[in-house]
C-alpha positions as CSV (number, residue, x, y, z in Angstrom):
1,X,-69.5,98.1,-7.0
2,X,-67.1,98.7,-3.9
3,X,-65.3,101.4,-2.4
4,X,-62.5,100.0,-3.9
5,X,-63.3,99.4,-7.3
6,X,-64.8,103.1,-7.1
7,X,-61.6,105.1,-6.1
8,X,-60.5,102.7,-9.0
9,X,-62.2,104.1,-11.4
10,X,-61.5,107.9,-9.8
11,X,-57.8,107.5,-9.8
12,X,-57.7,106.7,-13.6
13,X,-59.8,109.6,-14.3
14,X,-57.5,111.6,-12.7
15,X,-54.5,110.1,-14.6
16,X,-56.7,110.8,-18.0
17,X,-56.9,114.5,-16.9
18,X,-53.4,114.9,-16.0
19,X,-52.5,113.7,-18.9
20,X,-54.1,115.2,-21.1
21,X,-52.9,118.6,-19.4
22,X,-49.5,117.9,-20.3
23,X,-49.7,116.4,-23.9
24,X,-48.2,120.0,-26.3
25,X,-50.7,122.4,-27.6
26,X,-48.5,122.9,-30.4
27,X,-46.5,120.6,-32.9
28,X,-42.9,120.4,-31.3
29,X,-39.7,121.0,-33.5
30,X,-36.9,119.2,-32.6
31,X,-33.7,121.1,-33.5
32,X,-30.8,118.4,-31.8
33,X,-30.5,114.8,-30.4
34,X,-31.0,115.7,-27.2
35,X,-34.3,117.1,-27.6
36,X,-35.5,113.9,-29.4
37,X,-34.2,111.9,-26.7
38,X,-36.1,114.3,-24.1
39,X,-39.2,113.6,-26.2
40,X,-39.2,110.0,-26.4
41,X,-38.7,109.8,-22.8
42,X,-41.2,112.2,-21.9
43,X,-44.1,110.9,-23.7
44,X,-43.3,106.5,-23.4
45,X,-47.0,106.1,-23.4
46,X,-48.0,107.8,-26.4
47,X,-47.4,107.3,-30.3
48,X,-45.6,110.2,-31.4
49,X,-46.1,111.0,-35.3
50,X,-42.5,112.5,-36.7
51,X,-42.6,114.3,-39.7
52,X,-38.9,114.2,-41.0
53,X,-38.7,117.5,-43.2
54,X,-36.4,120.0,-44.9
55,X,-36.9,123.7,-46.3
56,X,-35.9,122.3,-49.9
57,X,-38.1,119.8,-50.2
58,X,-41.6,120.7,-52.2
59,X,-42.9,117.6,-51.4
60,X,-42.4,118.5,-47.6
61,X,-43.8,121.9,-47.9
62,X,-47.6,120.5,-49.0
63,X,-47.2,117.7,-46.3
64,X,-46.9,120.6,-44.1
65,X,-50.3,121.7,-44.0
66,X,-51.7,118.5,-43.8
67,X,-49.7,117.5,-41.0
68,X,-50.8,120.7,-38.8
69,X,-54.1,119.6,-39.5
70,X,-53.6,116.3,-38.1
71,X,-52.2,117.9,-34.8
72,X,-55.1,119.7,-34.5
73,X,-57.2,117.0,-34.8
74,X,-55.3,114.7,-33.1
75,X,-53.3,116.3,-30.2
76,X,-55.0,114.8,-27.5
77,X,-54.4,111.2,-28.6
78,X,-50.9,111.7,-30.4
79,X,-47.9,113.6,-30.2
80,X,-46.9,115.4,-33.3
81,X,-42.9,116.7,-33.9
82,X,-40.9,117.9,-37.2
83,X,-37.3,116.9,-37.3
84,X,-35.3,119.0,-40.1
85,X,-33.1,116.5,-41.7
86,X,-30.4,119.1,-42.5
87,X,-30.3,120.3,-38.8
88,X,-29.6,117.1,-37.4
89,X,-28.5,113.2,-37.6
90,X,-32.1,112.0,-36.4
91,X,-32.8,110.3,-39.9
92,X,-29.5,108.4,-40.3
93,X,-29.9,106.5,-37.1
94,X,-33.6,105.5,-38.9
95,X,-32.6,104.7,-41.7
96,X,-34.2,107.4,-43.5
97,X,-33.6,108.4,-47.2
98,X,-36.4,110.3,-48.7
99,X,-38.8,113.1,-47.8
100,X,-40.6,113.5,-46.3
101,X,-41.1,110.5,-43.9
102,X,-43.7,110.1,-41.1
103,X,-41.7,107.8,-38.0
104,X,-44.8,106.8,-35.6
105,X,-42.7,105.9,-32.3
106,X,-44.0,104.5,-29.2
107,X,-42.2,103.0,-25.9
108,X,-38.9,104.6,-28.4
109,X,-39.7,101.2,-31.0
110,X,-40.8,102.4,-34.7
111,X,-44.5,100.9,-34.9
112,X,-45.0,102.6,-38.8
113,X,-43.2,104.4,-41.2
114,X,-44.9,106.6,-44.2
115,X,-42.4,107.4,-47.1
116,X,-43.4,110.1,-49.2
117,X,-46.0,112.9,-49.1
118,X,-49.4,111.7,-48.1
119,X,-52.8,113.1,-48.4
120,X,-55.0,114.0,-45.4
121,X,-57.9,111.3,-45.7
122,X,-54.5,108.3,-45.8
123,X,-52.5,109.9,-42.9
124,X,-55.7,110.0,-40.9
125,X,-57.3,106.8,-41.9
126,X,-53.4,105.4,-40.0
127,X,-53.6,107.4,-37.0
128,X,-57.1,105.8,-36.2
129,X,-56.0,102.1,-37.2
130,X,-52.9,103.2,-34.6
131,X,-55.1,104.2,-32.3
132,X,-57.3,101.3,-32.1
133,X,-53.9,98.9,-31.9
């Protein structure tokens, strides 16, 4: 192996560690459209996993739980956010009528969509098939 492909290899290690020092610790709420603009263009390299949400919706209170889990299993691969439907006008420009939906957006193009409430074991088993895409 050269020098070359050597400081190769090193420079893309780097870029792995840097990244991973900036992905969020926590699940981030988006309140307006300009802080889900700011997301998508922060993260164009990564799948980010939208829960679209609101405070009456039972349904979206059990998905809750099960979508912190996933951020804390997930958050070094994936970007986790909750978008509260009533706050903002997020989910008209998708196209979204029920509750709670899952967007999964990477490069700001819809790759999946999950209508409904899911269990754990589903929401994971689509998070690794994303991941291996």
């Amino acid at each position: 192996m050269s020098e070359k492909d050597l400081e190769k290899i090193r420079m893309e290690k780097v870029r792995k560690i840097m990244m991973l020092q900036s992905m969020p610790k926590e699940v981030i709420h988006v309140h307006s459209d300009g802080e889900f603009a700011d997301l998508i263009q922060k993260y164009p390299d990564k799948i980010i996993a939208i829960d679209f949400w609101a405070v009456w919706c039972s349904p979206c209170m059990s998905f809750a739980p099960i979508f912190e889990r996933l951020h804390e299993e997930f958050h070094q691969e994936f970007i986790f956010a909750k978008v509260n439907v009533d706050e903002t006008q997020i989910a008209n420009r998708y196209g979204i009528t029920g509750i709670p939906t899952t967007l999964f957006i990477e490069g700001g193009k819809v790759i999946h969509k999950v209508v409904g409430a899911m269990n754990y074991e589903m929401m994971k088993n689509i998070l690794l098939k994303l991941r291996s895409n």
